[in-house]
C-alpha positions in Angstrom: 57.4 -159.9 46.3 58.3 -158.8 43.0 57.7 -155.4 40.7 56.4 -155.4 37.6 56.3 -152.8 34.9 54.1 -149.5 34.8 53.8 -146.5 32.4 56.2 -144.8 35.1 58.8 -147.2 34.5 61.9 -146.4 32.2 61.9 -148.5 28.7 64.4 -150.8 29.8 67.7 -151.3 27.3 68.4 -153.4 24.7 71.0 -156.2 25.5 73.0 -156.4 22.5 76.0 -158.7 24.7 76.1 -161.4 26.6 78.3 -163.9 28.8 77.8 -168.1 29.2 79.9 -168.9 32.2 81.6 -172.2 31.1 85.0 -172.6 32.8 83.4 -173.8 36.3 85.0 -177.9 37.2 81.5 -179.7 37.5 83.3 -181.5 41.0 79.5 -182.1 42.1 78.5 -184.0 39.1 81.5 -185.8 38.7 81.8 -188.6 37.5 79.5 -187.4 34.4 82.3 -184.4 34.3 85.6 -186.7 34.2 85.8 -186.2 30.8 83.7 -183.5 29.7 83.1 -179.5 31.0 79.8 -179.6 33.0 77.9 -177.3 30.3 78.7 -180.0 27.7 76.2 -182.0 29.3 73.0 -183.3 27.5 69.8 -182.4 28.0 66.4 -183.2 26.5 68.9 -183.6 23.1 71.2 -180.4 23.3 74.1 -179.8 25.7 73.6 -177.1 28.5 75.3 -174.7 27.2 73.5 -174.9 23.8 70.7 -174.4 26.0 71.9 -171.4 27.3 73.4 -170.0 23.8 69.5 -170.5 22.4 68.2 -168.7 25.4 70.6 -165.6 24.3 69.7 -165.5 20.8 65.8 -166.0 21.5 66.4 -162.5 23.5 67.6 -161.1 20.0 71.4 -160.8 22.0 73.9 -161.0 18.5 77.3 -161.2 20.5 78.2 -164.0 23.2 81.5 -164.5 25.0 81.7 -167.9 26.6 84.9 -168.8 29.2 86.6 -172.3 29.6 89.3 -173.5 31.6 88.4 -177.7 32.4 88.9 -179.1 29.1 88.4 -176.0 27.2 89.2 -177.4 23.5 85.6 -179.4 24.1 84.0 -175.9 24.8 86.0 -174.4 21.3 84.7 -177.2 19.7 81.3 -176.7 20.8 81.1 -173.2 20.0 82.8 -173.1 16.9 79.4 -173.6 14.7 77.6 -170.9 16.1 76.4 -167.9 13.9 73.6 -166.7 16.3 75.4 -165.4 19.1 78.3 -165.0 17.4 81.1 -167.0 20.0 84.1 -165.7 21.2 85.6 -168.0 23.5 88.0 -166.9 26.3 90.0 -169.6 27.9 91.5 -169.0 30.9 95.3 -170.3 32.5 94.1 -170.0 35.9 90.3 -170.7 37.1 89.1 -166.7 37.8 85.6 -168.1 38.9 82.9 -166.2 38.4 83.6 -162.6 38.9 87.0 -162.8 37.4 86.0 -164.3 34.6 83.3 -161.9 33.9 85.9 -159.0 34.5 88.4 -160.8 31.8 85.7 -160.8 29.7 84.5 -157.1 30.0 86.7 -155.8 26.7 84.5 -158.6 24.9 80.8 -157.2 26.3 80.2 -153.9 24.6 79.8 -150.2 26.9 76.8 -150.6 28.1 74.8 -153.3 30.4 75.1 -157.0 29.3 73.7 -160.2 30.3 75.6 -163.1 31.9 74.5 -166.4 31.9 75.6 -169.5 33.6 76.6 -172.5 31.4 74.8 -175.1 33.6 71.1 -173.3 34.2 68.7 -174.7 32.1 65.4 -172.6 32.5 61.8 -172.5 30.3 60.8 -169.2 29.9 57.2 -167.8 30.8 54.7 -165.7 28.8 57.8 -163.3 27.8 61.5 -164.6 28.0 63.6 -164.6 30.9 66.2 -162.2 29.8 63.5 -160.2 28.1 62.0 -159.5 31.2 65.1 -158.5 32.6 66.6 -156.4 29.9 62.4 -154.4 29.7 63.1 -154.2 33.5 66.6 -152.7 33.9 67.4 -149.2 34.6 70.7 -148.1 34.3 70.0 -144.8 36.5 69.1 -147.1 39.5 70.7 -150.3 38.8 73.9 -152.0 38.6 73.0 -156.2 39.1 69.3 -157.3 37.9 68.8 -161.0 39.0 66.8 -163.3 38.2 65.6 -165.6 41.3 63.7 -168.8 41.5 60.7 -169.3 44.2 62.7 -171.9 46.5 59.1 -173.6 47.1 59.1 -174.6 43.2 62.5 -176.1 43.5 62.8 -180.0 43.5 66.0 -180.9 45.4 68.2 -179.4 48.1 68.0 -175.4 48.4 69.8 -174.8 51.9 68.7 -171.5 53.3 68.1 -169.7 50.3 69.7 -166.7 48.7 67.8 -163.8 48.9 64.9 -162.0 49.5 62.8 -159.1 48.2 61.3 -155.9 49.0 57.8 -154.7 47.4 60.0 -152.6 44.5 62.9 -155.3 43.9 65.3 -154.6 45.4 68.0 -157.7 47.1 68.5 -158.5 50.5 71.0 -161.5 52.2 69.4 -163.6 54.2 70.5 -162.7 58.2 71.6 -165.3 60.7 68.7 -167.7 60.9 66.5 -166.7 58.6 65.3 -168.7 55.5 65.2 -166.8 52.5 62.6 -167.7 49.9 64.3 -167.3 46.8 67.4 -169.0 45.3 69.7 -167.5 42.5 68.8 -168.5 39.0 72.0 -168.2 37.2 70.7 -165.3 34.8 71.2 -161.6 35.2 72.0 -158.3 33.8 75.3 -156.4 34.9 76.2 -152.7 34.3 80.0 -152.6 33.4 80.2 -149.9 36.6 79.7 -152.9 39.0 83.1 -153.9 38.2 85.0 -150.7 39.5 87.0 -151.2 42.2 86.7 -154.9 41.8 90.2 -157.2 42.7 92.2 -158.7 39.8 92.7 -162.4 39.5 90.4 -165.0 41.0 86.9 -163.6 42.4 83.0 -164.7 43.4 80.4 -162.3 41.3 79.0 -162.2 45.0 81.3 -159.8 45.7 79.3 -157.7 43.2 76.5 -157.7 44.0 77.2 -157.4 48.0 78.3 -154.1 46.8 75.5 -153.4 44.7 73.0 -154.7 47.6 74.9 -152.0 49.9 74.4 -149.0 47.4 70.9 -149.7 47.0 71.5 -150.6 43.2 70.8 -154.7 43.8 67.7 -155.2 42.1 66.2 -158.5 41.1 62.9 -160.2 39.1 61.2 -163.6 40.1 61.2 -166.3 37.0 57.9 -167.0 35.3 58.4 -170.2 34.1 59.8 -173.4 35.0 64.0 -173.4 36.4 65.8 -176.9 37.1 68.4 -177.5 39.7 71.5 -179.2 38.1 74.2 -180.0 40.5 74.5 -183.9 40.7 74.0 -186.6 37.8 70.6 -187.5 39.8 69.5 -183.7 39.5 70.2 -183.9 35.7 68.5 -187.2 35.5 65.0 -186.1 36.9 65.7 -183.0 35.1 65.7 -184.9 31.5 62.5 -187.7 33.2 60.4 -184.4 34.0 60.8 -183.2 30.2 60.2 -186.2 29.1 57.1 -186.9 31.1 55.6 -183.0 31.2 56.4 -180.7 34.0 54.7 -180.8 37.4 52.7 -177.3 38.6 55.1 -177.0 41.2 58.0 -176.4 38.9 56.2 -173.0 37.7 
């Protein structure tokens, strides 16, 4: 299930920051990613991570950070045009993946909550944008991680067991042995900077965070609106660009 807004709910906050993971090695959609980072990839005309840049400053977010690490002068290069976000790119000596990267990055992401994006999800939003949604929906009294999940049903291609599921108010629960959860990740969410305490330097999964957010009760999550791709394999991003190109089956909503 999912939770919606009321007059009882707080305001929300106003993302001013946000993150594009880009430093990840593609290996799934090789060989497309030989010679190219994996958010570099095009799609209906503009690269992924454009994509995911647009989505940021649609939201009214000013300030981006984006991290590279396989051939990170492509991703400088990339970024270096871009007035809205403003770009700073990090680019790491060692691959941190996702939780280290985002804990490198936390100087660059402003004091209060900020949004993180991955490089390679390429989403259309609803009636209201994605990480509007979020950013009217998170409460920093209650919340630390704010995700946004996809409906597994909607999802064309291989979704495993799922990710997560949902109680009537939001909030994130793993999946126990056996079960099959009914919603996968989305790549989009809002972090509070106090997830991060306590968390390892070096090389580390954002799963650890929100494990620990999920165990403090402060694990929250929103179901997408609008239509999400799967991009892991060159196939994935070729039915991805036919689907565009041919207008978007019910099932993808």
């Amino acid at each position: 299930m999912t939770f919606s807004l009321t007059p009882e709910t707080p305001p929300g906050i106003t993302l001013t920051h946000a993150m594009v993971l880009a430093a990840g090695l593609g290996t799934r959609m090789r060989p497309l990613t030989e010679t190219r980072p994996k958010p570099l990839l095009p799609l209906a005309g503009r690269s992924l991570l454009d994509h995911a840049l647009d989505r940021v400053a649609d939201a009214g977010i000013g300030q981006a950070v984006v991290n590279a690490y396989w051939l990170p002068e492509q991703i400088v290069a990339a970024c270096a045009g871009r007035t809205s976000p403003e770009v700073t790119v990090l680019t790491e000596t060692t691959l941190l993946e996702t939780g280290g990267g985002v804990a490198a990055a936390l100087p660059y992401l402003g004091e209060g909550p900020f949004a993180v994006v991955n490089g390679d999800a390429f989403w259309l939003d609803g009636p209201r944008p994605a990480l509007t949604r979020l950013a009217q929906a998170f409460d920093p009294a209650t919340m630390d991680v704010l995700l946004l999940l996809i409906r597994a049903a909607t999802v064309e291609g291989e979704v495993g067991r799922g990710d997560f599921f949902l109680d009537p108010v939001g909030h994130l629960r793993r999946p126990k042995e056996r079960e099959i959860a009914p919603y996968l990740f989305g790549g989009v969410q809002i972090l509070a900077p106090a997830a991060f305490e306590g968390a390892p330097t070096g090389a580390f999964s954002l799963n650890r965070i929100y494990d620990a957010a999920i165990e403090a009760g402060r694990g929250f999550a929103l179901v997408h609106d609008g239509a999400w791709f799967h991009l892991s394999t060159p196939a994935d991003l070729q039915q991805a660009g036919q689907a565009l190109a041919d207008g978007l089956p019910r099932r993808l909503f």
